[in-house]
Each structure stands twice: as structure tokens, then as C-alpha cells.
N, C-alpha and C positions, 0 to 999 in steps of 0.2 A: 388892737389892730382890727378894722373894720371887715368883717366878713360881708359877702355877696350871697344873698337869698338869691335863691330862684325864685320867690314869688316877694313882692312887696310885704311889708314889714305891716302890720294893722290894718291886714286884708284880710277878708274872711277867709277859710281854706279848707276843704274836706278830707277825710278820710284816704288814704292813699297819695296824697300829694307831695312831691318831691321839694322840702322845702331847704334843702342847703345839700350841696355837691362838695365835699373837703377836697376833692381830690380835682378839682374843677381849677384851669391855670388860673382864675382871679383871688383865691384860697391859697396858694401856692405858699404867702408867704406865711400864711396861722399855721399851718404844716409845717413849715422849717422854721418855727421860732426857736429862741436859744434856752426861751424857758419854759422847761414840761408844763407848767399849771397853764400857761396860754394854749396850750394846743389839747385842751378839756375842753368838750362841749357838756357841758351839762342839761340832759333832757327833764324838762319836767312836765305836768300833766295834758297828757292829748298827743306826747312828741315821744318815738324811739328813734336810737341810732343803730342804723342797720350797715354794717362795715365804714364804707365812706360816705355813706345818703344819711340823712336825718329829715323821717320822714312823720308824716300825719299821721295819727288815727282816731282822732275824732272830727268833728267839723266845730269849727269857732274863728276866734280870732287871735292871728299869730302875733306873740310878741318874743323878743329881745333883750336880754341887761345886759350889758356890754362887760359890765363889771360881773365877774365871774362865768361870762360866757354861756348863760340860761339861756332857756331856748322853751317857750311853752304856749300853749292856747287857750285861752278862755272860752269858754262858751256859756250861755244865757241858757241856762237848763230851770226851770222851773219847778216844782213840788208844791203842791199845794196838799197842807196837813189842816181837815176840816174844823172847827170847833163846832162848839153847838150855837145854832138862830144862825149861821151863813146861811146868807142868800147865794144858791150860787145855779148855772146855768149847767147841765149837762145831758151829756148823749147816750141815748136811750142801745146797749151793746148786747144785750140778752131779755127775751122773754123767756120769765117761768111762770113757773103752775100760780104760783101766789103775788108775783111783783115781777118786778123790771132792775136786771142790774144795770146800772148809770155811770158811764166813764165821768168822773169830776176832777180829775187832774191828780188823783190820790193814788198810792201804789196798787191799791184793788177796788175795784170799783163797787160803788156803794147799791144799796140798796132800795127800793123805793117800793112797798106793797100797792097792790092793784086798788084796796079802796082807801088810799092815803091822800083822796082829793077830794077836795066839799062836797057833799053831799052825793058822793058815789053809792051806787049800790052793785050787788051782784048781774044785776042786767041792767045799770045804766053805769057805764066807767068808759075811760078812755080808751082805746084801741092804740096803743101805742107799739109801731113796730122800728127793730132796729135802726138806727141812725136819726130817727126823732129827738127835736131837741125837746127837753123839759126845764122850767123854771120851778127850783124848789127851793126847802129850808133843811138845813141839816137838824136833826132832832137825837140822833147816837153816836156819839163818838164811843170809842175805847178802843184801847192798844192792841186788843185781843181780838175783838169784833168788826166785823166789816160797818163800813158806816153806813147810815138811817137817814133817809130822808123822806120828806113828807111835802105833800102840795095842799095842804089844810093852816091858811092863816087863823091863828087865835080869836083874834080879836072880828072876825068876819063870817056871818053864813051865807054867803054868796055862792050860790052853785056853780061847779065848771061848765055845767052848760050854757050859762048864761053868756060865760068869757065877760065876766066882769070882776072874778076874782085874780089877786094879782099872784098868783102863783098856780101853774098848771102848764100846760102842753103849749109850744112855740108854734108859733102859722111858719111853716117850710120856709118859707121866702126868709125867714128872718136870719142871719148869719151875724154871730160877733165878730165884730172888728179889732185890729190892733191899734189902742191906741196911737204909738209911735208913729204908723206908714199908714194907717188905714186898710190895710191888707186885709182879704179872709183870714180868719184863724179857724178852719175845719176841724169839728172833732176836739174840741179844749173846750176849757172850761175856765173858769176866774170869777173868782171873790164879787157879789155885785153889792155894790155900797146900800 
């Protein structure tokens, strides 16, 4: 028997949203069916049932099985876990005494030392302050250690000052796009081929 959302069926939907009323008269009859397993909703992940509301608590996309009366939301959550040589784009979240910690989309953010760029020195380096984006390489992974990165290509000794090395400090203007929509994506990070 076909239930009535309050909000469209593989709509996006956030956190606190009211997404099914049982107790609502167009529900009336999943309420008085004859057999208990029909009047189970079963919530699964993003979805509680709070007496008669079954409601959000994450943001995604709501879905429906009719067949067993599931009720749950997907959402496009992302994790990126670095290997080593990724090239990858991220934001510059902490100055220290000896490096820069780097949001890269990882559960902690990685590490990048102060002369970890061609031909840096103690009085010629980057000035990079938080929210700076940086293009680097991963060079330490381990489960235990926060991850390493480095803006010194192997195979090149082109100085950062020159800005003809391909790994170093982003000019502001520059912002990665979403594939998909084209949208900013502020503050992320992803794999660059």
C-alpha cells in the first residue's frame, strides 16, 4: 500500500526534515492494515522514527522500497585515503614553526614542510597563509602518521619562483570545479590525474 511523503521521493532532503506523517489522514490506511508487518516502517541509514514522524538526519537523497517498507537516504560523502605520487590540490589550514598543515580531503590533515618546494631556502620560501591553495605530491602515507607531502618534482629543478614548476602555490583566483555542475567546490580537495 502506497504511502504519502511529505516531500518527493529522490529529492534531496536535509537534516531535520519531516519526511513521512503516519498519522497523516492520506496514511490512514498503512495504520489500520490487517497485517502487522505492513504497518513497519523500517528506517535505515540518514532516517529515525520519532512516534508518528519519520524524520532526517542527515542531508542526501531520499529513497523508498515498497517491499519491506525501507525508508533511507543516500548521500555522496566522499573520503579520500592518499597513496603515495597523488597529485592532489589542497588547503593551506595551519601555519607551523616548520610546515604547513593541508586539508586534502583525508580524516587529518596532511603535512607539507616549509622547504618542501624546489629550490626553497630558509629566506627564500613560500609565505603561504591559511586558506591558500597548494598543488602538491603525496610522498608518506602510513596508518599511523599523518600524511607528507611535498611540492619538489623529481624529475625537475625549476625553482618556485620562477612559477614554472608544476607543483607549488595556486594564484587565488584559481578555485576547483565540480565536475558534474561546474559549481565551486571551496576548501576540497581530489585526486588530480
Amino acid at each position: 500500500m502506497p504511502l504519502n511523503f511529505e516531500v518527493d521521493l529522490q529529492s534531496v532532503v536535509m537534516p531535520g526534515d519531516i519526511l513521512l506523517n503516519l498519522e497523516s489522514p492520506e496514511n490512514n490506511s498503512f495504520l489500520h492494515s490487517a497485517d502487522p508487518k505492513h504497518r513497519v516502517i523500517r528506517a535505515g541509514s540518514g532516517v529515525i522514527v520519532d512516534n508518528s514522524l519519520v524524520v532526517a538526519t542527515m542531508a542526501g537523497v531520499l529513497h523508498f522500497a515498497e517491499k519491506g517498507n525501507r525508508v533511507w537516504i543516500e548521500k555522496n560523502q566522499r573520503k579520500y585515503f592518499p597513496l603515495m605520487e597523488d597529485a592532489v590540490i589542497g588547503t593551506v589550514v595551519e601555519r607551523l614553526g616548520d610546515g604547513y598543515r593541508v586539508d586534502i580531503g583525508h580524516s587529518e590533515p596532511a603535512f607539507l614542510p616549509l622547504l618542501a618546494f624546489e629550490g626553497a631556502t630558509k629566506r627564500s620560501r613560500p609565505q603561504l597563509e591559511s586558506g591558500s591553495l597548494v598543488y602538491a605530491r603525496v610522498t608518506l602515507t602510513d596508518k599511523d602518521l599523518e600524511p607528507e607531502l611535498s611540492c619538489i618534482e623529481p624529475r625537475s629543478n625549476k625553482s618556485w619562483l620562477t612559477g614554472e614548476t608544476l607543483y607549488g602555490p595556486l594564484p587565488d583566483t584559481y578555485i576547483p570545479r565540480d565536475s558534474d555542475d561546474d559549481t565551486p567546490r571551496f576548501a576540497t580537495v581530489f585526486p588530480v590525474p
